[in-house]
C-alpha positions as CSV (number, residue, x, y, z in Angstrom):
1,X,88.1,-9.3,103.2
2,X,89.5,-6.4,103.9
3,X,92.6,-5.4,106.2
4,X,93.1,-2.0,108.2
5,X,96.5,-1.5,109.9
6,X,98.2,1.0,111.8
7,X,101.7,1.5,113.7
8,X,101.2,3.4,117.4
9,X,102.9,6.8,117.1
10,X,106.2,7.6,119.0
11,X,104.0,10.1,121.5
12,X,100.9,7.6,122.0
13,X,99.3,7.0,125.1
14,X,99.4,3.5,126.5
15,X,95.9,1.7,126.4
16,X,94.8,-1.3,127.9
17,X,92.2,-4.0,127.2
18,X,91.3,-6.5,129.9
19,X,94.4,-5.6,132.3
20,X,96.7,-6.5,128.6
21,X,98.9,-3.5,127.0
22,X,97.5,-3.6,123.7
23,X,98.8,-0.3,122.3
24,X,101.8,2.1,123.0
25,X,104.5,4.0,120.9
26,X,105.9,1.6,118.0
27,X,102.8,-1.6,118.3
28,X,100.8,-2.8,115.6
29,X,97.2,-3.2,115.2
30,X,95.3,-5.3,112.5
31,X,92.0,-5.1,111.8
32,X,90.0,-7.3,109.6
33,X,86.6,-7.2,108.2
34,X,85.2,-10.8,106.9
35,X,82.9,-11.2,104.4
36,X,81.4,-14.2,105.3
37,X,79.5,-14.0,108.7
38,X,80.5,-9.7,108.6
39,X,83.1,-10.5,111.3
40,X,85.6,-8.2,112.8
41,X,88.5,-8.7,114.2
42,X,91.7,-7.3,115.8
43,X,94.9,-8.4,116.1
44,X,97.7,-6.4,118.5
45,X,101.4,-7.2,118.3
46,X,104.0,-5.5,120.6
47,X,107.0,-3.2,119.1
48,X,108.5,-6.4,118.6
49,X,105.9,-7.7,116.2
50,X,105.4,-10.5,118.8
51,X,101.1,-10.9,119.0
52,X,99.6,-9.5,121.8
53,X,95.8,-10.9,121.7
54,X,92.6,-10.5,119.7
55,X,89.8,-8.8,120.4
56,X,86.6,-9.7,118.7
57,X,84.0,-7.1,119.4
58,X,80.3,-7.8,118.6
59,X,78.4,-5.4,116.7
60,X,75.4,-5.0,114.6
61,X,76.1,-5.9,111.0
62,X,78.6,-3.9,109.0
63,X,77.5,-2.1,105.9
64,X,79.8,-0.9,103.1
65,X,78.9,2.5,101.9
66,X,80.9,4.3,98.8
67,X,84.2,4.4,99.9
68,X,84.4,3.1,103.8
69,X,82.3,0.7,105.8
70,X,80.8,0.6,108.9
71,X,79.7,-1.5,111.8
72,X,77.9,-0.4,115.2
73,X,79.6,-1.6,118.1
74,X,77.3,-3.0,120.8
75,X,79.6,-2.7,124.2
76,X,80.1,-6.5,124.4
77,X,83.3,-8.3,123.2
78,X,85.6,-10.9,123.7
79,X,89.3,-10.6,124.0
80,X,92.0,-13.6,123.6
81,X,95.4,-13.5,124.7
82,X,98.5,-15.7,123.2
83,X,98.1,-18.2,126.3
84,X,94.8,-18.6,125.0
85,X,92.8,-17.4,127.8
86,X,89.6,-16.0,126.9
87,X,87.5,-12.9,128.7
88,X,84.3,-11.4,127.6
89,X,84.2,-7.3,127.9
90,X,81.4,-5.2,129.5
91,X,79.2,-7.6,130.2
């Protein structure tokens, strides 16, 4: 497996995902690449390091080349908030 993270900078814009702040100065984003079944995904938490959601996009198999790897995202994804509520993306 491999992890990805990164703290929102203190002049980043707000974004959204499904109506849900997701990122803005001082959140934290996780992202994590799974071996088995080449699954992705990404976990939010607010400044507070209280979770946000997850989003789970789909996309084509992820390849590892040299250094980084990769994955083609195809549009569609899911996201899940802490209530457990559940919405699928661009469909």
């Amino acid at each position: 497996m491999l992890v990805e993270r990164a703290t929102w900078s203190v002049d980043a814009p707000e974004q959204r995902l499904a109506g849900q702040l997701i990122a803005a100065p001082g959140f934290v984003w996780f992202r994590f690449w799974f071996a088995e079944g080449e699954q992705l995904i990404e976990k939010y938490f607010d400044p507070q390091r209280k979770a946000v959601g997850y989003y789970m996009p789909i996309s084509t198999t992820w390849r590892r080349r040299d250094t980084y790897w990769s994955a083609t995202n195809l549009y569609l994804g899911l996201w899940l908030d802490v209530e457990g509520h559940m919405t699928v993306l661009n469909e």
